[in-house]
One Martini backbone bead per residue (centre of mass of N, CA, C, O) as a GRO file, in nm:
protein
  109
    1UNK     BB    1   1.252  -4.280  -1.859
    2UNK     BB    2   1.308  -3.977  -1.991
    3UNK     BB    3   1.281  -3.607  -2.011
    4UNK     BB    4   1.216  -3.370  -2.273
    5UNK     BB    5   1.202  -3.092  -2.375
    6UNK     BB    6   1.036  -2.877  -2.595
    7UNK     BB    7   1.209  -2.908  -2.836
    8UNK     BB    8   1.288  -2.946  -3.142
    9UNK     BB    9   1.280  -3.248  -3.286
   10UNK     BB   10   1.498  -3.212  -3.522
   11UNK     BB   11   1.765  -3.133  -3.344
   12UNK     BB   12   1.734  -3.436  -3.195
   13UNK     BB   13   1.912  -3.702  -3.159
   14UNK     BB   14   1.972  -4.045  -3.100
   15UNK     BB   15   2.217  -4.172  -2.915
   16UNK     BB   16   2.368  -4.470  -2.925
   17UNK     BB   17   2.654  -4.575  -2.693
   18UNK     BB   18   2.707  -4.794  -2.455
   19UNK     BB   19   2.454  -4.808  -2.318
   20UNK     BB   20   2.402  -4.530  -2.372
   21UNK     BB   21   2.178  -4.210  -2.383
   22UNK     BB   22   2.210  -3.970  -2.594
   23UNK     BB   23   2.215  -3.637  -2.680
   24UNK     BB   24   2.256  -3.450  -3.016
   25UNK     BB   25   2.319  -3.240  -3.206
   26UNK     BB   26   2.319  -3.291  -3.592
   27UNK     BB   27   2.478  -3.008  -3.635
   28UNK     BB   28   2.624  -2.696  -3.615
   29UNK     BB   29   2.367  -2.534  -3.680
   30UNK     BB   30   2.197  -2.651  -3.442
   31UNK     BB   31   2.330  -2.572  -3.187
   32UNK     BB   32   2.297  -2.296  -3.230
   33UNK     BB   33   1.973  -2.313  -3.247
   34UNK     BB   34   1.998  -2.468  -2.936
   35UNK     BB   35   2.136  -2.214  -2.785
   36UNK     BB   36   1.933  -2.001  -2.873
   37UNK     BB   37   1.694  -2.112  -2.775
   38UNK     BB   38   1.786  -2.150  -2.448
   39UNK     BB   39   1.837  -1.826  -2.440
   40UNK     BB   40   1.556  -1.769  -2.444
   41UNK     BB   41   1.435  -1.943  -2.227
   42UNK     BB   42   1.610  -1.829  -2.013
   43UNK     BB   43   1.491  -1.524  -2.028
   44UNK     BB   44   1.199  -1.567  -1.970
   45UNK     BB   45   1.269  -1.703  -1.666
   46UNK     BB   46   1.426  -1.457  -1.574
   47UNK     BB   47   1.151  -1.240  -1.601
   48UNK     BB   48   0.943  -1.423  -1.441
   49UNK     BB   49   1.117  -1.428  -1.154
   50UNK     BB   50   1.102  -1.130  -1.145
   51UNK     BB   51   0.783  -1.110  -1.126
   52UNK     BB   52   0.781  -1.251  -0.848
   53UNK     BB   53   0.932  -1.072  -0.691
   54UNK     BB   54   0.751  -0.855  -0.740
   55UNK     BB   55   0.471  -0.955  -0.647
   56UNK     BB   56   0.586  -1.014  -0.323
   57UNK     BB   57   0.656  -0.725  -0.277
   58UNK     BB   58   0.337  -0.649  -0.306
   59UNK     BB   59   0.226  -0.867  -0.121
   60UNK     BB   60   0.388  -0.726   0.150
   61UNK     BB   61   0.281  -0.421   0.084
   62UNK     BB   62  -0.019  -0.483   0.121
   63UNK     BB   63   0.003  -0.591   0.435
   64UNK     BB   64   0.104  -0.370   0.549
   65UNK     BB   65  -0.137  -0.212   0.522
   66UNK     BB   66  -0.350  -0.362   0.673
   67UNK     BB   67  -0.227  -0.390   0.945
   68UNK     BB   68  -0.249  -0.106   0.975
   69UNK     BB   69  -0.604  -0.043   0.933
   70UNK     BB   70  -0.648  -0.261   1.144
   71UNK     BB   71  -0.477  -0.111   1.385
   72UNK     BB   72  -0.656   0.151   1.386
   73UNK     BB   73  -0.947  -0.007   1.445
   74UNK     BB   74  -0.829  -0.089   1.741
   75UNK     BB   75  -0.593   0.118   1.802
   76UNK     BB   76  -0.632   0.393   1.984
   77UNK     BB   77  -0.607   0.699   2.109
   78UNK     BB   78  -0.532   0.807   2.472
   79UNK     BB   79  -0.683   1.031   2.622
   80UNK     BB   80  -0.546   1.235   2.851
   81UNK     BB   81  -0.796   1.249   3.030
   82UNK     BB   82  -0.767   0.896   3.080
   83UNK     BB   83  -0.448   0.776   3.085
   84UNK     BB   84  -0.465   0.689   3.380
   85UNK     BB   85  -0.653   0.491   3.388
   86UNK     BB   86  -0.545   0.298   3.158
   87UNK     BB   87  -0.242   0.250   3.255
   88UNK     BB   88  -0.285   0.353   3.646
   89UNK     BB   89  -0.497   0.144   3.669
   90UNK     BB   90  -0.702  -0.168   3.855
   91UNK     BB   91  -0.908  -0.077   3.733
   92UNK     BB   92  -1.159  -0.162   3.480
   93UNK     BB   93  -1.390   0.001   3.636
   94UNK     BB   94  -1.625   0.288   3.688
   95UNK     BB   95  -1.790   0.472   3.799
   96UNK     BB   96  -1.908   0.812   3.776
   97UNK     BB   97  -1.876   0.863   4.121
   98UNK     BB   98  -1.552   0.782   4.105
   99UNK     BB   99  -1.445   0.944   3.839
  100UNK     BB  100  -1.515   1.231   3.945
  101UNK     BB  101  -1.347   1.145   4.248
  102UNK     BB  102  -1.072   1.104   4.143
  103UNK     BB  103  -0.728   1.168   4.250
  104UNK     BB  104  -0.543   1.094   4.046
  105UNK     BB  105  -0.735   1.202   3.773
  106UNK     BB  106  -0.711   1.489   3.896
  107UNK     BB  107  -0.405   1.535   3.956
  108UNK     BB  108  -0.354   1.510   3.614
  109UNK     BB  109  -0.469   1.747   3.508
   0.00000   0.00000   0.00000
């Protein structure tokens, strides 16, 4: 069984011929009837899909703004003055007595 669009009923009669089943409009005022439909269709489905991707274009850069936002609040600027310590340093934590007597970190001072 075939499934067709949603024309008009009347445009369309059922032809068969040589065992073969085809759709054809009855006369040629309705030819036009069902170009001009099918170009309103058409029209409608490409408005549609400009919208698609619309919508796309703003949802990834919605995305783009989180994942800013996002990265913002866990990865923040590392003040000069403890610089060395966070990238040139083996040690991933120091007590006071030892960060105030550092010669590294004094050194860049």
């Amino acid at each position: 069984m075939r499934h067709f669009s949603p024309v008009n009923a009347s445009l369309i009669l059922r032809v068969t011929s040589n065992r073969e089943d085809r759709d054809a409009p009855t006369t040629e005022t309705d030819q036009h009837e069902l170009s001009r439909l099918l170009r309103y269709r058409l029209a409608v489905l490409e408005a549609a899909l400009r919208r698609v991707d619309e919508l796309r274009r703003e949802a990834a850069k919605a995305n783009l703004r989180l994942l800013g936002w996002v990265t913002d609040q866990i990865i923040q600027d590392v003040p000069g003055s403890i610089e060395v310590c966070e990238f040139n340093c083996r040690k991933s934590q120091c007590t006071l007595g030892e960060w105030e007597t550092c010669c590294r970190r004094l050194h860049n001072l």
